[in-house]
C-alpha positions in Angstrom: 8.1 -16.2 -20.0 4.6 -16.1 -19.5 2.5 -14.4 -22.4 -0.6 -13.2 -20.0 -4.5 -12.8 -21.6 -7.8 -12.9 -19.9 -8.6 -16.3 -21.8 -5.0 -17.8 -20.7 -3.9 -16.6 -17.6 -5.1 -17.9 -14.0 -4.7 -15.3 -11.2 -4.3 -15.5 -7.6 -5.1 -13.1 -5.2 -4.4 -12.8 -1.2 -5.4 -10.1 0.8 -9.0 -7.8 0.0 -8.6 -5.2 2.8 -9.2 -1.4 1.6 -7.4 -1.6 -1.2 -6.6 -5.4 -2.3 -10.8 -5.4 -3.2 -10.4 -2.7 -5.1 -7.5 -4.2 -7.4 -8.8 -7.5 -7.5 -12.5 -6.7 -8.9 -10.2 -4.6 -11.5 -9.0 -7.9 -12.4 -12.2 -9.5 -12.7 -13.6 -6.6 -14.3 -11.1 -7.1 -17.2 -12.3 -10.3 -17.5 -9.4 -12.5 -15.2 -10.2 -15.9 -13.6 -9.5 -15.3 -10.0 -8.8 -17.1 -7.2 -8.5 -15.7 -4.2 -7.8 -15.6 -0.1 -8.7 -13.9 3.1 -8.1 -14.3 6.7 -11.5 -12.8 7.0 -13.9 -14.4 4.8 -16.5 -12.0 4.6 -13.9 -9.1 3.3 -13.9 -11.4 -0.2 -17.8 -11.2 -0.2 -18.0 -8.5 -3.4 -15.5 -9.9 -5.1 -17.0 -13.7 -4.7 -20.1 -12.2 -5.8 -18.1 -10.6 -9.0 -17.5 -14.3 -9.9 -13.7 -14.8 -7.9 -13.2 -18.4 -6.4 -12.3 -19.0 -2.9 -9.3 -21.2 -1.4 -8.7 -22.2 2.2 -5.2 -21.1 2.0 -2.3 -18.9 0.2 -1.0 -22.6 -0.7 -4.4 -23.3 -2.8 -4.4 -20.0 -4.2 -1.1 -20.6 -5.3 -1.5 -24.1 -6.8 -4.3 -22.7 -8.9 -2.6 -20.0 -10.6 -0.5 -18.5 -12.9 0.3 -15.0 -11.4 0.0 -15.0 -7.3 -0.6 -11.4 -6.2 -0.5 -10.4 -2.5 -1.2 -7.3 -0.5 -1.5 -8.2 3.2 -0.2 -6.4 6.5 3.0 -6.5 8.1 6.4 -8.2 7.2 5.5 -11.1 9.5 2.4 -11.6 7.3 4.7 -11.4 4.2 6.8 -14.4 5.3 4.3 -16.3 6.4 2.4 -16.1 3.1 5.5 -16.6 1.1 8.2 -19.0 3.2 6.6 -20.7 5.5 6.5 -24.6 4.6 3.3 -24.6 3.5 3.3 -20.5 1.6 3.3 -19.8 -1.9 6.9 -20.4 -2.8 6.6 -24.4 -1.8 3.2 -24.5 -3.5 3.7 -22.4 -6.2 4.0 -24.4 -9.9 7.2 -23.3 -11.7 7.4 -20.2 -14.1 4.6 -18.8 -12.1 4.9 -15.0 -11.2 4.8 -14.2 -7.7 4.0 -10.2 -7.1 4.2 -8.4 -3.4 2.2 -5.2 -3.2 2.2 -5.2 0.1 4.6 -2.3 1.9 7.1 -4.2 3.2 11.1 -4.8 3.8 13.3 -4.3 1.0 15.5 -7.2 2.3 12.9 -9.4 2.7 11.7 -8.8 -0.7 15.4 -9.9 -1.7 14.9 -13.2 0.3 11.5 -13.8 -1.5 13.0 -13.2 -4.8 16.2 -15.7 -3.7 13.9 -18.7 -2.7 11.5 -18.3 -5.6 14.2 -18.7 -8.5 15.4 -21.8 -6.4 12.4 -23.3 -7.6 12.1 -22.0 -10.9 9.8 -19.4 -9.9 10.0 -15.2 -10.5 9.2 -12.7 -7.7 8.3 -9.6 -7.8 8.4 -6.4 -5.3 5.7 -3.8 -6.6 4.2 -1.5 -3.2 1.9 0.8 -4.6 1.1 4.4 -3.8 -2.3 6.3 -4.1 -4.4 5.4 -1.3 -8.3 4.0 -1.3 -9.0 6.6 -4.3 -6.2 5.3 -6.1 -7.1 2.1 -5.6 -10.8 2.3 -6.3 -10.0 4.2 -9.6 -7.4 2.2 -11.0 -4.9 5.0 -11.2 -2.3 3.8 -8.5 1.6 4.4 -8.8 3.4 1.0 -9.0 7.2 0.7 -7.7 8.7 -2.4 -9.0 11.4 -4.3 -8.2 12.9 -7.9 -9.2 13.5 -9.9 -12.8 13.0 -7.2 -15.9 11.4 -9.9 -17.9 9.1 -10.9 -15.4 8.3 -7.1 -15.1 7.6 -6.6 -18.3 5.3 -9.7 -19.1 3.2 -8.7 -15.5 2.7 -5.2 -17.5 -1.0 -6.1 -18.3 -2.1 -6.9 -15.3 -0.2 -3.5 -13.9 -2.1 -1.7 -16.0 -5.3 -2.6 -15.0 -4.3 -1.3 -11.7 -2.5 1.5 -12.2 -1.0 4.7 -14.3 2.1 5.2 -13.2 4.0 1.8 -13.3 8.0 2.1 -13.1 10.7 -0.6 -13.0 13.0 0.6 -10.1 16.0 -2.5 -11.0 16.3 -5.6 -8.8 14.6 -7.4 -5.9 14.0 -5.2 -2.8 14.1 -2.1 -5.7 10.4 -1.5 -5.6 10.5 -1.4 -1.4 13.1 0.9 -1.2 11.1 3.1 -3.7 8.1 2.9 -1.2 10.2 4.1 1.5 10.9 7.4 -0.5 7.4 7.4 -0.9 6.9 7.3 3.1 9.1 9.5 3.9 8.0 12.1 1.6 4.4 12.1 3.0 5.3 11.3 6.6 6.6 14.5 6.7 4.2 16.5 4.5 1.5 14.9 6.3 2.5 17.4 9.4 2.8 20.8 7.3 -0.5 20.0 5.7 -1.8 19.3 9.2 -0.4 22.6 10.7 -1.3 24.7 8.1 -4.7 23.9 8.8 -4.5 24.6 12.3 -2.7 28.0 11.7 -5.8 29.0 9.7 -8.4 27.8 12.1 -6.6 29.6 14.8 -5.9 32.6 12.9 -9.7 32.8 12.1 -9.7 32.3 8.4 -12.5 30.5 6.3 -9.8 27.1 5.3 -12.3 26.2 2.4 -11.1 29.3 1.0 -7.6 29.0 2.1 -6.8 25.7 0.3 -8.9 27.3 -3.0 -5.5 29.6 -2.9 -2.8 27.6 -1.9 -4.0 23.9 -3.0 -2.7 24.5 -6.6 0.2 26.9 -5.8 3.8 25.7 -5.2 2.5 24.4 -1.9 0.1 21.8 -3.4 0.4 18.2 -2.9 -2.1 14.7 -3.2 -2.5 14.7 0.7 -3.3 18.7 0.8 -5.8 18.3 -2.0 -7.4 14.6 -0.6 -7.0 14.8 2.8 -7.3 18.1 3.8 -10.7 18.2 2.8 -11.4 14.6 4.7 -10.2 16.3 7.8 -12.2 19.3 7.3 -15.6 17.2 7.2 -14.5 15.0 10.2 -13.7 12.3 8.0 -11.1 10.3 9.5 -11.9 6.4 8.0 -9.1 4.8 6.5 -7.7 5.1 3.1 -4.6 3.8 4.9 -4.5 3.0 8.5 -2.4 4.8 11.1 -1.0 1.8 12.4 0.2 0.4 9.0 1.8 3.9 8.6 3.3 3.3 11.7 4.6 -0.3 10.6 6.1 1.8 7.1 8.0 4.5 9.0 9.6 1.7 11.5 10.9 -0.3 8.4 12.2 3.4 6.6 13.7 4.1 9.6 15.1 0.8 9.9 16.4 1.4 6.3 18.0 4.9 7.3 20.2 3.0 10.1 21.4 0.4 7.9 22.2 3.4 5.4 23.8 5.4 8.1 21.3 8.2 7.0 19.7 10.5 9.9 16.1 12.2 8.8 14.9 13.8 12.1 12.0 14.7 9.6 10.7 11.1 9.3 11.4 10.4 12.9 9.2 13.2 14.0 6.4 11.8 12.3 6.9 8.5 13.8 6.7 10.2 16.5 3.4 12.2 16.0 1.8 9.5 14.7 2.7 6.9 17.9 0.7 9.6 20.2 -1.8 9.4 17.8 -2.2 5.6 18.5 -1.7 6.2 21.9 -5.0 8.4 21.6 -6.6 5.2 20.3 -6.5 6.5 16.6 -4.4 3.4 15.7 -7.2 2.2 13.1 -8.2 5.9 12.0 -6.7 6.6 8.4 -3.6 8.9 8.2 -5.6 12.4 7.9 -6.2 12.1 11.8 -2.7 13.5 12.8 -5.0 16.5 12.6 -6.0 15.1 15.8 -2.9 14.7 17.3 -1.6 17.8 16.4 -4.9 20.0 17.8 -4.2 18.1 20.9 -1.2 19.3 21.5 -2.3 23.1 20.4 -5.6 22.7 22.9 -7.6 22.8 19.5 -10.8 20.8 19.7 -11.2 20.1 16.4 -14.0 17.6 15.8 -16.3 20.1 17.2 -14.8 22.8 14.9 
């Protein structure tokens, strides 16, 4: 298995949106060659600047390196990167480590993993929790999935990007993980949101509401980081709406296949599609706020 240093080990990286520039530059910060992609070339500026190297294509990236790290959109971006004839599996060099951080589908993840050891390569699941902040500051939760071994020699790099890192078992492990993940916040997401329209209407001061309750048994990260973001009208993404959207589908995709029912989740799905349909798609996850005063005749960004 790979032994990974700065002086040894090449990485690749696709994908600098909100939170893929973050992790990179902590790569290059820690002194990592890098090699990198983007749809959108001018997203990679700060980390070109940092010193990474660009490539045309996943397929260079891939070619180029000994660790392949991804964190792109959708599923649909996920195969492309990784199956399609010309992807990262066909051009990857064998014993490299392939590593998904993307939030995507557990089964597809098991595909990945299937078609990588085919060609002597080891794939690996890891969908990461903490939003922009946790991103920016290095202290994101990893969920992993796939080969233990492969897991355990990636453990450097996952601790440049992270604090809590946690092997979950097999291929598709670390996705499922995520979904637990989702569905926990989809659904907190509205009680924080409610909460805070209870106190507006009931006339209370909710800078001094969330001084009492934020560290009580009704505190969580979304009360205690976005709360305050929806407070100040700040509704830029730490994590789009619409990927949220594209998270809840595949968990309740997930639920079917389990022959699980969580009315919970699917109310948020819910909330959140009229919050697209308000043209909020590319707002960050705090603007259910939104939404939610909508339906309650609350006009909240002139609160």
């Amino acid at each position: 298995m790979l032994a990974i240093s700065p002086a040894e080990t090449r990485i690749g990286w696709i994908g600098t949106g909100v939170m893929g520039r973050a992790m990179c530059g902590h790569l290059l910060d820690a002194g990592y060659r890098v090699t990198l992609f983007n749809r959108s070339p001018e997203k990679a500026a700060e980390l070109l600047a940092k010193g990474a190297e660009w490539a045309d294509s996943p397929a260079r990236v891939a070619q180029s390196s000994d660790v392949i790290f991804s964190i792109v959109g959708y599923p649909t971006d996920v195969r492309e990167v990784y199956l399609e004839d010309d992807g990262i599996v066909a051009a990857a060099q064998p014993g490299s480590l392939l590593v998904d951080m993307t939030t995507s589908q557990p089964q597809l993840a098991a595909e990945i993993a299937a078609a990588a050891t085919e060609r002597g390569l080891f794939a690996i699941d890891a969908p990461v929790s903490g939003g922009d902040v946790g991103a920016r500051e290095a202290r994101l939760s990893i969920m992993i999935g796939g080969d233990a071994a492969a897991v355990e020699a990636l453990r450097p790099l996952f601790d440049c990007l992270g604090k809590t890192i946690v092997y979950q078992g097999p291929a598709g492990s670390g996705q499922h993980t995520k979904m637990v993940n989702q569905t926990l916040i989809a659904s907190g997401m509205i009680g924080v949101c409610e909460a805070l329209l209870y106190a507006h209407r009931a006339g209370l001061d909710i800078e001094t509401v969330l001084e009492s309750v934020s560290s009580g048994a009704a505190g969580s990260w979304s009360l205690s980081n976005l709360a305050p973001r929806m407070l100040q009208q700040d509704f830029a993404p730490g994590f789009y709406v619409e990927h949220f959207l594209k998270d809840m589908g595949i968990a309740l995709e997930e639920t079917s296949r389990l022959q699980l029912a969580l009315p919970g989740l699917a109310l948020a799905k819910q909330l959140y599609e009229a919050l697209r349909a308000q043209g909020h798609g590319q707002a960050g996850t705090q603007a259910l706020v939104l939404a939610l005063a909508k339906l309650n005749a609350v006009d909240w960004q002139s609160r």
